[in-house]
C-alpha positions in Angstrom: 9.6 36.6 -39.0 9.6 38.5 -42.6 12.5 40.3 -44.1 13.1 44.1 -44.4 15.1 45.9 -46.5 18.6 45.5 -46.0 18.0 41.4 -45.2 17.4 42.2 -41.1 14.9 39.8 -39.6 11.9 41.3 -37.8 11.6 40.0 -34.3 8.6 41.8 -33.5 6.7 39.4 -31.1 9.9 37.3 -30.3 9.7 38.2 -26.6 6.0 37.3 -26.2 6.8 34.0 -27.4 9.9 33.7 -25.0 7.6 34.8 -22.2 5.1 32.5 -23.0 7.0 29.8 -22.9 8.9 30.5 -19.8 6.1 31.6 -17.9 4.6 27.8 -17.6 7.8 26.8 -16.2 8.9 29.8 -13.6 4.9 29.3 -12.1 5.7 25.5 -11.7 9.3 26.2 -10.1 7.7 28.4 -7.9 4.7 26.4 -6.9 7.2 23.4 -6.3 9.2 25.8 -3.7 6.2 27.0 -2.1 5.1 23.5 -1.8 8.6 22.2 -0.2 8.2 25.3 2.1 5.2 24.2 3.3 6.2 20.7 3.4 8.9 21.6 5.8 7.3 23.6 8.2 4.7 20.6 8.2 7.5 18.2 9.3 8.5 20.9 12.1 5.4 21.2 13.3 4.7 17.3 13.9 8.2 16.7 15.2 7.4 19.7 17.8 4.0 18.1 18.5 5.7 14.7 19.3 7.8 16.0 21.8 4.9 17.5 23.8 2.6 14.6 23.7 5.7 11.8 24.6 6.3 14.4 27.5 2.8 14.2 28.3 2.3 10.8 28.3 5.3 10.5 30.2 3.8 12.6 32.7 0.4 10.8 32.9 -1.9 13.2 31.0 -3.3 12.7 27.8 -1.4 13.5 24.3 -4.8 14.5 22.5 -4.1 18.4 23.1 -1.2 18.4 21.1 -2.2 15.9 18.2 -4.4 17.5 16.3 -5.3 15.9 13.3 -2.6 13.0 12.8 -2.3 9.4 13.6 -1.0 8.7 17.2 1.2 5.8 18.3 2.2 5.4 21.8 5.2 2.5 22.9 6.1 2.2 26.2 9.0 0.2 27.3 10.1 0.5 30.8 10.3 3.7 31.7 10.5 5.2 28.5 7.3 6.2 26.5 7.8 6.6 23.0 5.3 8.9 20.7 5.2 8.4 16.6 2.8 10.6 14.5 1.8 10.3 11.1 0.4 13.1 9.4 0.7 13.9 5.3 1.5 16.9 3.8 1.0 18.8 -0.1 -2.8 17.5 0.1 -2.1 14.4 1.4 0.6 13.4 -1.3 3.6 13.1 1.0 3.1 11.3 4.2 5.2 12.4 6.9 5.9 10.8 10.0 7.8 12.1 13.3 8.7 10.5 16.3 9.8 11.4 20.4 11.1 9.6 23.0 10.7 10.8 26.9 11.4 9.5 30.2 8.7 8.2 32.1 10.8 7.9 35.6 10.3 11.4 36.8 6.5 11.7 37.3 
């Protein structure tokens, strides 16, 4: 900043360097919420999947259709047949796991 007549600062430039510090920071906050978003809707998504397959394997058909591409555990005990899956979300940085429970009784 130089001086002007009269002793008033010139701030020419001032906002680029605001916005160029600030920018960093606003594209990581937003990347972070996009990530938590997706994240979340990951974690849905596996919890809906292991309700279908525990209903299937409660009804005697195979879980595979509604898997996809996570690690399935099966438990039965008694009649009930419980399903866990494990899947990882952000690129594999945040595992993820989601499990269902269904009654086996009423084949």
């Amino acid at each position: 900043m130089t001086r002007r007549a009269g002793g008033v600062r010139d701030e020419r430039g001032a906002v680029t360097a605001e916005l160029a510090v600030a920018l960093p920071a606003v594209v990581v906050v937003a990347a972070l919420a996009i990530g938590g978003v997706g994240a979340a809707a990951r974690q849905v998504a596996l919890q809906d999947a292991a309700a279908d397959a525990a209903r299937a394997v409660a009804r005697g058909d195979a879980p595979e259709p509604f898997v996809g591409d996570v690690a399935l555990e099966v438990a039965a005990s008694g009649e009930v047949v419980c399903v866990t899956l494990r899947g990882s979300a952000l690129g594999g940085v945040l595992p993820l796991a989601a499990s269902s429970c269904a009654d086996a009784g009423g084949r």
